[in-house]
C-alpha positions in Angstrom: 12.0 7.7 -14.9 14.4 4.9 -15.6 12.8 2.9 -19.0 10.7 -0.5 -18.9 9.8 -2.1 -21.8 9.2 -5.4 -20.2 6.0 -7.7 -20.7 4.5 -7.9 -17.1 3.2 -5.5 -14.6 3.9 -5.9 -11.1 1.9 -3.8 -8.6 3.1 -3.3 -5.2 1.0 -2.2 -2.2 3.2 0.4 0.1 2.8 0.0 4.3 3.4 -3.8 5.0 4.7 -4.5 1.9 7.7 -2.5 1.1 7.8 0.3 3.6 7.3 -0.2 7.6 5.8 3.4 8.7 4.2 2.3 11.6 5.7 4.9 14.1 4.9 7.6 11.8 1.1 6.5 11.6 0.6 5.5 15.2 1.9 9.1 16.1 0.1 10.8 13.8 -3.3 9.5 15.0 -2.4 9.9 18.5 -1.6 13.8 17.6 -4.8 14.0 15.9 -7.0 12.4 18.9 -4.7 14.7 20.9 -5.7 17.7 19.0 -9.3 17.4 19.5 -9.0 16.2 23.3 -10.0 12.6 22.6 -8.9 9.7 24.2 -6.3 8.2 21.9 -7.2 4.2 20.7 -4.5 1.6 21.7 -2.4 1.2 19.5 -3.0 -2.6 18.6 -6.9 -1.3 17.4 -5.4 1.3 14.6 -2.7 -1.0 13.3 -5.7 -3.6 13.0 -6.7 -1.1 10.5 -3.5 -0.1 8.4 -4.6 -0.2 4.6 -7.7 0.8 5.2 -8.2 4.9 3.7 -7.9 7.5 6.7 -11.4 8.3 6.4 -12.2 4.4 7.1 -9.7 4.1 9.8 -11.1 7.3 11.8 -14.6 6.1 11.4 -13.8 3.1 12.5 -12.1 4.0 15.7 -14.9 5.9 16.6 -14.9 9.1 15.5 -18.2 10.8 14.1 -18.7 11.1 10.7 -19.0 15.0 10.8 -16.0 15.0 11.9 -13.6 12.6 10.2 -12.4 14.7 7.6 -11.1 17.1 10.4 -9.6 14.3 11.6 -8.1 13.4 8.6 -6.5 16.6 8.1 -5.3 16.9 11.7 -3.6 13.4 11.0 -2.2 14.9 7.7 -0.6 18.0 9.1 1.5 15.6 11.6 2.3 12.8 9.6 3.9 15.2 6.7 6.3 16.3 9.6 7.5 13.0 10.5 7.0 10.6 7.8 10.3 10.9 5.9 12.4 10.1 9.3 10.1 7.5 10.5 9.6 5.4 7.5 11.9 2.5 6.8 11.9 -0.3 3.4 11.3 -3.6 4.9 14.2 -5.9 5.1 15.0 -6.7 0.4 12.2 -4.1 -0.4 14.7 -2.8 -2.5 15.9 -5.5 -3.5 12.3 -7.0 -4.6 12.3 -3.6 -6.6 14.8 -3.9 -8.4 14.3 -7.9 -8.9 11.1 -7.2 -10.6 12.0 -4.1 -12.5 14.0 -6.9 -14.5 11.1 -8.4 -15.7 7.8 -6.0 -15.6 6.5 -2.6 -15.7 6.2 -1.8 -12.1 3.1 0.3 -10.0 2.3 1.1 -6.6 -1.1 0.7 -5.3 -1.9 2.4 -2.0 -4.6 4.2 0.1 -1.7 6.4 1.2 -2.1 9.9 0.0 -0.6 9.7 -3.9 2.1 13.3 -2.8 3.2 11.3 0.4 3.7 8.5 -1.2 5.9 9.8 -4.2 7.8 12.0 -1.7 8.6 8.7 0.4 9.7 6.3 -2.4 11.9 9.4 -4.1 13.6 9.5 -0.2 14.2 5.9 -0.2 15.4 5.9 -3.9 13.0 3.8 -5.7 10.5 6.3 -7.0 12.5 6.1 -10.8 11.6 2.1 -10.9 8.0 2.8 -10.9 6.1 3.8 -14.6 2.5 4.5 -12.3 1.6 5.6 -8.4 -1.8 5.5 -7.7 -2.9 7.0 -4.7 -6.5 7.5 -2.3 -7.0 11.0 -4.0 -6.6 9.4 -7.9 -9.6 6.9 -7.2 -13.2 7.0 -6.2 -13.7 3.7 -4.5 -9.9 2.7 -2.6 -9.1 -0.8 -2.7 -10.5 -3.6 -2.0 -12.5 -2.5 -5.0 -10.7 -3.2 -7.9 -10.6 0.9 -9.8 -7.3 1.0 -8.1 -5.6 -1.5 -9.6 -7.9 -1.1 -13.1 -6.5 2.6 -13.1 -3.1 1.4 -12.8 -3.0 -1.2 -15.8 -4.4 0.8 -18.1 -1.5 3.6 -17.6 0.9 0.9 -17.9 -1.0 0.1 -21.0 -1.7 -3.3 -20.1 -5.1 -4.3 -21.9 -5.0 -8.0 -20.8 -5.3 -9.4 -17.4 -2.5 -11.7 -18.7 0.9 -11.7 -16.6 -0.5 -9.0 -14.4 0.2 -9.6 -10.5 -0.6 -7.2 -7.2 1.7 -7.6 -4.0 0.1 -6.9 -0.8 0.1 -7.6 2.8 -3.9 -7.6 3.3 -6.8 -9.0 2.2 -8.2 -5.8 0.7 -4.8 -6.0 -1.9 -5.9 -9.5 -2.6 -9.3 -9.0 -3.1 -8.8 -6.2 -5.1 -6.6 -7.7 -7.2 -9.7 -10.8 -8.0 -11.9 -8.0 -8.3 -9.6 -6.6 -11.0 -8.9 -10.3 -13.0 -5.3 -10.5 -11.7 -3.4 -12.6 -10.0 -2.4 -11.7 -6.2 0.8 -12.6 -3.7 0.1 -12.2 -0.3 3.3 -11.2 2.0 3.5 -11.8 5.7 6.1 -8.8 6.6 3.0 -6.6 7.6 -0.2 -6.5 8.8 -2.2 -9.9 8.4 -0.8 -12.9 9.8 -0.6 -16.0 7.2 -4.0 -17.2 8.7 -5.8 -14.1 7.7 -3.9 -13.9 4.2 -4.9 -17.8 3.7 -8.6 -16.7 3.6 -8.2 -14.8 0.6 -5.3 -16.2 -1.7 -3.5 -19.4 -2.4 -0.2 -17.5 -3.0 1.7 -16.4 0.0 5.1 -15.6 0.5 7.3 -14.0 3.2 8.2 -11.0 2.1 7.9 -8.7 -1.6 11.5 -10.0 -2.6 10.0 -13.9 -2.8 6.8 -12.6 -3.8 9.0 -11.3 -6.8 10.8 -14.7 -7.0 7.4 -17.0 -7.3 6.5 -14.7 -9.8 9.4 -14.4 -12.3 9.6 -18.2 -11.9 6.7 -19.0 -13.9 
């Protein structure tokens, strides 16, 4: 773990924000639709859905909720075979990283599974810029409640609101982040257009890397 001792915290979503694993995801629903000889949802419906926890996203596309966490696990069991190869940073991801490493204690906020998600970030090489992960399994209620982000702050021993900012690509990062009395950037390079994003924060940028820009500019 590479030393912070700067005065802001900076918490990043992952998918949409800094990582594009859409292939990964899309396949590993379709193998767990396949498993259970369902129909598989087009594709469009479950990326409407991205950042959202499995269970949600299951339920959501149908499938009974008896049944979801077989789902989930059927999902699981694929994705961890694919998701190191089919999981790309977004174009400056790494550069918004190490931008804001610079000038804050960074996190990542996710409803990925926390062991995924630290085995994804150590693959890319940017796992040693973040001082907290939290993942769907270290929460009760996933964002867009605000324990997520709560959790998060107070293991980067951050006991104001002050200087605090989340980084997402939905609404459920944003409103998580009001929820939590922190500021939010909304970023375009995933999955809610600027229209969506505008109907939940002021702040919207391209991309993490000028997310990371409006921010240190204050």
């Amino acid at each position: 773990m590479i030393e912070n001792k700067r005065n802001k915290a900076i918490l990043f979503d992952l998918d949409g924000t800094l990582i594009d694993s859409t292939e990964a995801i899309l396949e590993s629903f379709a193998a767990a639709f396949r498993h259970f000889g369902d129909r598989v949802p087009p594709e469009d419906e479950i990326k409407g859905l991205i950042g959202y926890p499995l269970e949600t996203m299951f339920a959501r596309l149908g499938v009974g909720e008896s049944k979801v966490d077989a789902y989930v696990q059927a999902y699981k069991e694929h994705y961890r075979t694919v998701h190191l190869q089919k999981t790309v940073l977004l174009p400056r991801a790494k550069e918004a990283v190490e931008l804001a490493y610079g000038y804050a204690k960074l996190g990542v906020v996710t409803t990925k599974t926390g062991k995924y998600s630290r085995e994804l970030l150590e693959h890319l090489g940017l796992m040693a810029y973040f001082d907290v992960l939290i993942g769907r399994q270290d929460v009760e209620h996933p964002k867009p409640h605000p324990e997520p982000i709560l959790k998060a702050l107070l293991k980067l021993e951050r006991v104001t609101t002050d200087n605090n900012w989340m980084i997402g690509d939905t609404c459920m990062d944003m409103e998580a982040a009001s929820a939590a009395g922190i500021d939010g950037v909304g970023v375009t390079c995933g999955y809610a257009d600027y229209e969506t994003l505008a109907g939940c924060t002021q702040i919207i940028r391209p991309s993490a890397y000028e997310a990371v820009q409006f921010i240190i500019a204050l």
